[in-house]
Backbone bond lengths (Angstrom), bond angles and torsions (degrees), N, CA, C in turn:
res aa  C-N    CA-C-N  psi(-1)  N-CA   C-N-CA  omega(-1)  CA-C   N-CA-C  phi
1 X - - - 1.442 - - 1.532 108.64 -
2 X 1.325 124.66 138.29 1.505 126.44 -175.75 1.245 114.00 -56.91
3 X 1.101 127.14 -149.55 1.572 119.86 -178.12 1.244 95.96 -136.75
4 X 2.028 129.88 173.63 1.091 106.41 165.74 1.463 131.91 -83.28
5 X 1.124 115.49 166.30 1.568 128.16 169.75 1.627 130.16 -81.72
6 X 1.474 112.53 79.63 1.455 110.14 -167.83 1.481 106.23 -94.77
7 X 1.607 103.64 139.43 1.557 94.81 154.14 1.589 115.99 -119.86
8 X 1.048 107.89 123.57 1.938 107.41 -166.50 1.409 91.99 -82.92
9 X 1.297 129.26 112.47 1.790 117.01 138.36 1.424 118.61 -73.76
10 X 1.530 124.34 122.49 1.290 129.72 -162.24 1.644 105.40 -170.39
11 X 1.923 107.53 118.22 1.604 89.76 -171.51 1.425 98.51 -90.22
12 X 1.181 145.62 12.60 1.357 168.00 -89.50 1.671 112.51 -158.58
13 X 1.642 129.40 40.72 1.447 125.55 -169.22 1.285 110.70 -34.58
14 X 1.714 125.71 -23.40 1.870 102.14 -169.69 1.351 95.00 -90.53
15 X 1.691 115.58 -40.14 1.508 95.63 -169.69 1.827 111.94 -56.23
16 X 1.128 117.29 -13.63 1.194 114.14 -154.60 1.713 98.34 -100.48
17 X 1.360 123.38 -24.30 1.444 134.37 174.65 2.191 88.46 -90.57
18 X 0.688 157.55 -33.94 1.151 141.92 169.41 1.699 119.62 -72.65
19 X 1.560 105.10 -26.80 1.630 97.95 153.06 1.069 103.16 -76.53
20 X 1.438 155.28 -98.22 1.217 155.61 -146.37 1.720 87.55 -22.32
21 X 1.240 119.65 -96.37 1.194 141.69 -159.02 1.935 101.48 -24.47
22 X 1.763 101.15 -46.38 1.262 91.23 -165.61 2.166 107.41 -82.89
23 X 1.245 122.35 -19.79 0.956 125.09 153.28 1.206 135.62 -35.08
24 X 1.504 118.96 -48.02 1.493 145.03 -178.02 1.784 87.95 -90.68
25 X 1.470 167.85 -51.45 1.227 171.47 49.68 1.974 85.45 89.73
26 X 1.371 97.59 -86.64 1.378 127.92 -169.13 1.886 116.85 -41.29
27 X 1.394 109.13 -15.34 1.318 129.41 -142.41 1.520 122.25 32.66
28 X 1.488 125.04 36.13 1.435 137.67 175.08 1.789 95.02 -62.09
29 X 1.465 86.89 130.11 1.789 96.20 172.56 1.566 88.59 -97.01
30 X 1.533 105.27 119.90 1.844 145.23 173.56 0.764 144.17 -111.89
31 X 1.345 150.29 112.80 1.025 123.81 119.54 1.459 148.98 -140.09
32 X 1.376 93.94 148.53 1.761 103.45 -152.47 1.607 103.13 -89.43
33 X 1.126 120.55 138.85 1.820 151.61 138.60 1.359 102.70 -64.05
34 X 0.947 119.87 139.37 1.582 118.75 165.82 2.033 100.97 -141.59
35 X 1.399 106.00 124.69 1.227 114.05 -169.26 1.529 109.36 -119.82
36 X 1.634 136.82 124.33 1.450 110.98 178.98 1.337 153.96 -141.83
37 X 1.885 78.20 81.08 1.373 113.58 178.63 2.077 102.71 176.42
38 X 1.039 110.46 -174.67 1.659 117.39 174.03 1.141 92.93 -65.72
39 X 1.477 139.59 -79.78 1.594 141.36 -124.61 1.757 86.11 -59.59
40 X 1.428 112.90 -53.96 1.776 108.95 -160.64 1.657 110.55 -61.97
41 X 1.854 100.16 -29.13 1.551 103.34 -177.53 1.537 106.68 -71.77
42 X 1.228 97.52 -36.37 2.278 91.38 175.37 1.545 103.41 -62.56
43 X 1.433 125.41 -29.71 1.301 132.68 -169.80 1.486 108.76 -75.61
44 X 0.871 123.07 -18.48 1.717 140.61 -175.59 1.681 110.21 -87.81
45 X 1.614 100.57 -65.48 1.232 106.19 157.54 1.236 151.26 -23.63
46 X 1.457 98.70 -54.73 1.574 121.56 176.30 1.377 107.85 -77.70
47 X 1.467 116.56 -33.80 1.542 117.63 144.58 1.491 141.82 -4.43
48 X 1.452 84.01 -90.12 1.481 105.75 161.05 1.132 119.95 -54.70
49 X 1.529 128.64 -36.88 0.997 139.39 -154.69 2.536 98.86 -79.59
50 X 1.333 94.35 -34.18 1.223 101.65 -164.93 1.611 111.34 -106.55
51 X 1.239 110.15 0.61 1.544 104.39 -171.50 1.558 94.86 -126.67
52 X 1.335 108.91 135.37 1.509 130.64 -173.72 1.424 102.39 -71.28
53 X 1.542 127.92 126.30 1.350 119.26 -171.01 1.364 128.64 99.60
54 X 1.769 113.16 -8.41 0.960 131.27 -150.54 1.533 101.78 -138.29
55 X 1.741 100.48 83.70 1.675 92.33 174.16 1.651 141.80 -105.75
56 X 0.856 121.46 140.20 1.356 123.78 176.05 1.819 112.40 -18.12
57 X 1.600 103.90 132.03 1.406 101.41 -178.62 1.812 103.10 -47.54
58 X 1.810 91.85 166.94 1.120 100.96 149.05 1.958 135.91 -87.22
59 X 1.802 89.55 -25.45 1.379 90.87 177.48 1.855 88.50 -155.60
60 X 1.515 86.12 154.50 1.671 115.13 -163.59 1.280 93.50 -119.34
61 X 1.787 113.50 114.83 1.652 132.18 -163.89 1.856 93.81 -109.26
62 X 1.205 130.44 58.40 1.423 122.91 147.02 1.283 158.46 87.72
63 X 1.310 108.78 -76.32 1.812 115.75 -142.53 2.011 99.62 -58.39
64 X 1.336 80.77 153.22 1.755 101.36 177.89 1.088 127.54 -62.12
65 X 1.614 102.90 -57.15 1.581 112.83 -149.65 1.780 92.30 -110.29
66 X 1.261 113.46 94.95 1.625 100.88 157.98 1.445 96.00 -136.39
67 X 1.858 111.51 -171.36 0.985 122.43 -165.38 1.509 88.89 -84.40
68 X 1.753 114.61 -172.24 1.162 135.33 145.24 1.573 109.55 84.48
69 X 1.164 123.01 -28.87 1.414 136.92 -171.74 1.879 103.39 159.17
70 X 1.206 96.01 105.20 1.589 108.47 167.72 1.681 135.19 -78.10
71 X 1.343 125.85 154.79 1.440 145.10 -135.07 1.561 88.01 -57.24
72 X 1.566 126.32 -57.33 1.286 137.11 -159.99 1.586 108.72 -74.10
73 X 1.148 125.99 -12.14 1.377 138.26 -155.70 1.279 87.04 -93.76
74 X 1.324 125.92 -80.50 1.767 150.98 158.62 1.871 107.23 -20.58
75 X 0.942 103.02 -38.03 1.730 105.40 -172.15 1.665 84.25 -80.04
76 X 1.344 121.66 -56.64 1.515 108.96 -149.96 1.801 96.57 -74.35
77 X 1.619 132.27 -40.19 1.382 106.49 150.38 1.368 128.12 -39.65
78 X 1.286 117.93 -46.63 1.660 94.43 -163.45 1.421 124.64 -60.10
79 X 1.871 91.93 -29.07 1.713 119.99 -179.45 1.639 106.22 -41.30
80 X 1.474 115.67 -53.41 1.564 136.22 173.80 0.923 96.29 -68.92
81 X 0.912 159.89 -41.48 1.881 135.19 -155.51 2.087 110.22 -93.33
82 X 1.577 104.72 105.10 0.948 106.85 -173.40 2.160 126.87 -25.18
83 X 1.318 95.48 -47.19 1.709 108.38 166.15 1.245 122.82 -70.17
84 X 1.296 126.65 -55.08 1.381 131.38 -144.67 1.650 78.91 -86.41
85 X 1.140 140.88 -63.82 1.434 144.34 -169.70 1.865 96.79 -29.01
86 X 0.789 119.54 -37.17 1.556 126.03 175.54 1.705 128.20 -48.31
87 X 1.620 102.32 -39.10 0.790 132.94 161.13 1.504 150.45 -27.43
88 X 1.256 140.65 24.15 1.812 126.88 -138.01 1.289 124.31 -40.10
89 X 1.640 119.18 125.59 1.052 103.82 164.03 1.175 113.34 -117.55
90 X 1.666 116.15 150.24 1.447 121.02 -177.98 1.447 92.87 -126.70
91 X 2.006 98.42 124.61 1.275 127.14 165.47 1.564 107.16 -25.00
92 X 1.640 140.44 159.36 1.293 123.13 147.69 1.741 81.66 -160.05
93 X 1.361 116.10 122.66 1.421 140.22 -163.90 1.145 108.39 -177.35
94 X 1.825 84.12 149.46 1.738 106.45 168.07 1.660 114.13 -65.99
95 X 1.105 107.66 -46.04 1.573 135.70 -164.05 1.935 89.51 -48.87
96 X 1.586 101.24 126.39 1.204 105.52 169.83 1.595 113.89 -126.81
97 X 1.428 102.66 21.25 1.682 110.84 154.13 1.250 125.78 -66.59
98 X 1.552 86.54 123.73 1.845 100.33 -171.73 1.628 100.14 -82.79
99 X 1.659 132.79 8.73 1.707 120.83 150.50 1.861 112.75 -74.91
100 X 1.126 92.93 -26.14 1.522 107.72 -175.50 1.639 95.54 -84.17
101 X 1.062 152.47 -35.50 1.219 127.82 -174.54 1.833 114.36 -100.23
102 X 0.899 105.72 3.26 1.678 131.69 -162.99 1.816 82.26 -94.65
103 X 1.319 99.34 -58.52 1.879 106.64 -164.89 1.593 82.13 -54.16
104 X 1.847 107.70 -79.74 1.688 96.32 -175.95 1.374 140.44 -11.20
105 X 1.217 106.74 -73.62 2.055 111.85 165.41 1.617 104.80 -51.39
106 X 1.263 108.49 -51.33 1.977 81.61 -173.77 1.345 102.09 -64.24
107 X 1.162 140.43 1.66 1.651 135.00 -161.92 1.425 102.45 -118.24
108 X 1.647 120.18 5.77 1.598 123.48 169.78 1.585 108.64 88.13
109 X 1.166 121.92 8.34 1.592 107.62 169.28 1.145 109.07 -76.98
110 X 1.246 116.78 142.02 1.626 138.60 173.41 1.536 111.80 -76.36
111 X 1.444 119.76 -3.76 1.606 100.24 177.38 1.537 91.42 178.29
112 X 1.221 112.56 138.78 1.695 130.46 -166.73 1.863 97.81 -116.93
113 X 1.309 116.36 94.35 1.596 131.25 -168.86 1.566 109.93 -101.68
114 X 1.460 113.49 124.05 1.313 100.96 -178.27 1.289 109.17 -94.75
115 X 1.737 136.39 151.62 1.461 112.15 -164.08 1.479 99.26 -87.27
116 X 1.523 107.92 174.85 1.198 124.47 -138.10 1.765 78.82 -117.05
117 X 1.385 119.59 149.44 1.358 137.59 -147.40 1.489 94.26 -110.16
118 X 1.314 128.95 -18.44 1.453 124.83 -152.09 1.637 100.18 -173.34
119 X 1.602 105.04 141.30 1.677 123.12 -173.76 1.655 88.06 -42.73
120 X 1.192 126.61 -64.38 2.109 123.35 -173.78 1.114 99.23 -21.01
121 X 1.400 121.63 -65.52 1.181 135.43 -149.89 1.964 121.24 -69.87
122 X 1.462 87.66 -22.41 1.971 113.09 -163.57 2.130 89.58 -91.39
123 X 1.578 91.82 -35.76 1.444 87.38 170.36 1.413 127.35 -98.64
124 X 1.065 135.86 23.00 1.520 161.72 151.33 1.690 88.27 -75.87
125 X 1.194 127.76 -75.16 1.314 130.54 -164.68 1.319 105.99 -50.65
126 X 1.050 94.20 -52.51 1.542 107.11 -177.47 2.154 125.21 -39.02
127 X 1.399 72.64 -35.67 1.553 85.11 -158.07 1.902 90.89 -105.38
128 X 1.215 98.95 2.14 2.156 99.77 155.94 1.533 125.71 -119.08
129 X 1.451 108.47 21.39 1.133 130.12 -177.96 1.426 98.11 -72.53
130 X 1.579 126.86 -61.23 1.547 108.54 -143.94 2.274 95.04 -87.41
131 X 1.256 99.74 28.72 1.635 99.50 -171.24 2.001 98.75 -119.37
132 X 1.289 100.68 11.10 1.576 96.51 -173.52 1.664 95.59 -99.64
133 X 1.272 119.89 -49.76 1.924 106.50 166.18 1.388 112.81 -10.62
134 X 1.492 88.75 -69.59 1.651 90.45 -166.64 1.468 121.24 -88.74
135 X 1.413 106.72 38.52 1.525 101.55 165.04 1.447 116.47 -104.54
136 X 1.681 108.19 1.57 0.931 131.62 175.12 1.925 125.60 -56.47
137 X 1.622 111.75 105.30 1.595 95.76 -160.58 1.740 101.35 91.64
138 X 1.101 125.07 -26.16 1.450 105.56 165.43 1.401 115.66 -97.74
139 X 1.588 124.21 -158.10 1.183 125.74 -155.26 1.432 86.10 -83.90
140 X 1.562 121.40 153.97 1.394 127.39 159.08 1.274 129.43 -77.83
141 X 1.277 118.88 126.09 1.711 100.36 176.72 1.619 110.94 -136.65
142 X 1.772 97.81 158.98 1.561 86.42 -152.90 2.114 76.31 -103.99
143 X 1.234 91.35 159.51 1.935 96.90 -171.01 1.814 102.53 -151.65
144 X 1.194 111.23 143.80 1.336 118.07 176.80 1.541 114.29 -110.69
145 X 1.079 142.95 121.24 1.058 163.51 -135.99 1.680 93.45 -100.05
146 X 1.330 127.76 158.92 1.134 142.36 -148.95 1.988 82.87 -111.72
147 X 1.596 91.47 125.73 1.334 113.37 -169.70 2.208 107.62 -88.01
């Protein structure tokens, strides 16, 4: 069976080398895109979207606050874009504002993640990664990740 298809938005190289790391840790079959900011994740997208062989993630990893185009900006495109809306995305941020995670769910993310403080914590995530697909169409829930 393939593995999954992540694309991390993250302007953040360690958080984003400490998922990788804890994925591969976790023995999670992966693999991660790492994009960092919206503009490169629409740029990825359209990717997939145009090259034969080349499919749309399985799950869309988050973060809020970067430069260039931010987490909420990117969610409310994908929401509009007939394909990518298909997509799950689960929140993954520092930000523990409940306007910011309120915007998220009306904007279709499947899960509002607070990041995880420590490698334990990146591998906790790690090892609830391949169960966020299918939260897709079920109830949403917002969950904090083991610090």
């Amino acid at each position: 069976m393939p593995g999954l298809r992540i694309l991390h938005v993250d302007d953040n190289p360690g958080d984003a080398n400490l998922l990788s790391e804890a994925v591969s840790e976790a023995g999670v079959s992966a693999t991660i895109e790492t994009a960092p900011n919206g503009v490169r994740a629409i740029e990825y997208l359209h990717q997939c979207a145009s090259h034969p062989g080349h499919a749309l993630p399985d799950l869309i990893l988050l973060d809020l606050n970067m430069p260039v185009m931010n987490g909420l900006t990117l969610l409310r495109i994908i929401s509009r874009h007939d394909d990518w809306r298909r997509v799950p995305v689960a929140v993954l941020s520092s930000s523990q504002l409940n306007a910011e995670q309120e915007e998220a769910f009306a904007l279709g993310a499947i899960a509002y993640l607070i990041k995880p403080h420590d490698f334990v914590g990146y591998l906790t995530l790690a090892r609830q990664l391949p169960h966020f697909p299918k939260l897709e169409g079920s109830v949403r829930a917002a969950a904090a990740v083991a610090r």
